[in-house]
Structures are given as structure tokens and as C-alpha cells.
C-alpha positions in Angstrom: 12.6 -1.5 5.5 12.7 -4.1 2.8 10.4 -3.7 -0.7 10.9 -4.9 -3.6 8.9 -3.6 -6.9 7.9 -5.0 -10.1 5.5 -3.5 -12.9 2.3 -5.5 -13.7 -0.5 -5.1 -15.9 0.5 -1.3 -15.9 0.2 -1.6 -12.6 3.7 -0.5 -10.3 3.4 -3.4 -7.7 5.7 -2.4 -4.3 5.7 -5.6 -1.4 6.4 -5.0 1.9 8.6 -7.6 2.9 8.2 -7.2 6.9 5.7 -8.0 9.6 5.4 -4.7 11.0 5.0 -1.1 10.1 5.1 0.9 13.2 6.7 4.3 14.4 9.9 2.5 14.5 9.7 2.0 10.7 7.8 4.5 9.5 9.9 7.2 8.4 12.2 4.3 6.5 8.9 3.2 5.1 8.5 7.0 3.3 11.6 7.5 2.0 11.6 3.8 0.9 8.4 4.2 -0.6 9.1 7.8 -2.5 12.4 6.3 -4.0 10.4 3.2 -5.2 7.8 4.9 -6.2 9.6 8.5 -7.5 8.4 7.3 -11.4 6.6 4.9 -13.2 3.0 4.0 -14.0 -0.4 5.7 -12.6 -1.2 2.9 -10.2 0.8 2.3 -7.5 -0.7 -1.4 -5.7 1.3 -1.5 -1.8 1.2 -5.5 -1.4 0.6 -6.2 2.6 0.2 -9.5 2.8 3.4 -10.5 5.0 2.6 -7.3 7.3 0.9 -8.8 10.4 0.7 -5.4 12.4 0.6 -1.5 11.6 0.3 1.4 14.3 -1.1 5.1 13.6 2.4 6.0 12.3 2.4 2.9 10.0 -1.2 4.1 8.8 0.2 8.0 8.9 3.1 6.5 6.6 0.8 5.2 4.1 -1.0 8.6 3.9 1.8 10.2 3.4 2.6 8.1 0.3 -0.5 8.1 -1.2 -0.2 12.4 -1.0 3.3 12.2 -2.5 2.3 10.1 -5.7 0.2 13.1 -6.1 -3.4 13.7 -8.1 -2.2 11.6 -11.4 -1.1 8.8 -9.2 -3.4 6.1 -6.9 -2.5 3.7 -4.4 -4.2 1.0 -3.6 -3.8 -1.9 -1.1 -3.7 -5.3 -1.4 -3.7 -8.8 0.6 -4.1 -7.2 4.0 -4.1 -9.6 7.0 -7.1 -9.5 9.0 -5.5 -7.1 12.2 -4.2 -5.0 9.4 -7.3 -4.4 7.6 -9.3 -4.0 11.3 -6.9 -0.7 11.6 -8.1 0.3 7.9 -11.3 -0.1 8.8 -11.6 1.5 12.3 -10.0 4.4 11.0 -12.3 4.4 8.2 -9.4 4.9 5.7 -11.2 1.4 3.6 -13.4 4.5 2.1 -9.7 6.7 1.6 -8.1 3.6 -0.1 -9.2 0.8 -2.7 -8.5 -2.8 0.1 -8.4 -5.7 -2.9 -8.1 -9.5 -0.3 -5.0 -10.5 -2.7 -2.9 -9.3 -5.1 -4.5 -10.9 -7.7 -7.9 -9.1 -7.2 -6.3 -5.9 -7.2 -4.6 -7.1 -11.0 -7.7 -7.9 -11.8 -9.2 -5.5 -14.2 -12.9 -6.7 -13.6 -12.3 -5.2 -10.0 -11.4 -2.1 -10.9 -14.9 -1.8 -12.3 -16.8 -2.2 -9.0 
């Protein structure tokens, strides 16, 4: 599983760099995620926007994460395509998780207000 990281506006910004986040890339997705994510500021923003598809383990994945930051940490998500956000919203996890359209809305501090 490919991510890259940068830090942002006090924001930790991790990209998923591939199209799909299924039960055949789930577990990578974790322990990607943990190692990316094992320090650094109290936000945590998982940029989707080249992720085209995600299963139940892809949304169990992201669960997972968002447990193992822990109670001083958030995630949020950002730029999800629309089949990815349908699977947030289905599930009803858009009321678990903050969904910003883009990146940029989720830097945005005015957002963070609403």
C-alpha cells in the first residue's frame, strides 16, 4: 500500500496513493497507516481522492485506525470519490467521521467550525 505524509496547518496529512482499499489491502493499509501515523500532530486528515473503491474491510481498516490514534487524536477524511463516500454514507460512518469534498476544505479552518 503506497502513502505518503506531509504535515499541514498542524494538520498530519496521509494520501492514499491507490484505487482500491479492499480485504486484499487491508491489513497493509493498518500497519501502513500505524507506522505513518505512530506520532505527530492531533489531526490526522486520510486524503482519498485517488481511491475509486473500498469494501467492508477497507471501511473496517479505517476504523481500526481511527481507534489506534486513540482519544487525543482525530481522523478525518477528505476528497472522497462519489462510490467511496456512498459506502460512508450507507454505513452511516459520515456521522463517525468528519467527510471534507477536498483536501483543501478539510485545511480549511473555517470548516472546522461547522
Amino acid at each position: 500500500m503506497s502513502l505518503t505524509s506531509t504535515v499541514a496547518d498542524g494538520a498530519q496529512v496521509v494520501t492514499v496513493n491507490a484505487q482500491r482499499i479492499d480485504a486484499a489491502m487491508a491489513i497493509q493499509f493498518k500497519e501502513d497507516m500505524r507506522t505513518e501515523t505512530d506520532s505527530g500532530p492531533p489531526r490526522v486528515i486520510l486524503d482519498l481522492s485517488s481511491v475509486a473503491f473500498i469494501d467492508s474491510s477497507g471501511l473496517g481498516a479505517i476504523v481500526a485506525v481511527m481507534k489506534q490514534l486513540g482519544k487525543d487524536r482525530r481522523l478525518d477524511l477528505a476528497g472522497l470519490t462519489p462510490m467511496v463516500e456512498k459506502v460512508f454514507r450507507l454505513t452511516r460512518m459520515d456521522t463517525v467521521f468528519n467527510l471534507f469534498d477536498t483536501l483543501q476544505d478539510a485545511l480549511d479552518p473555517e470548516q472546522l467550525e461547522h
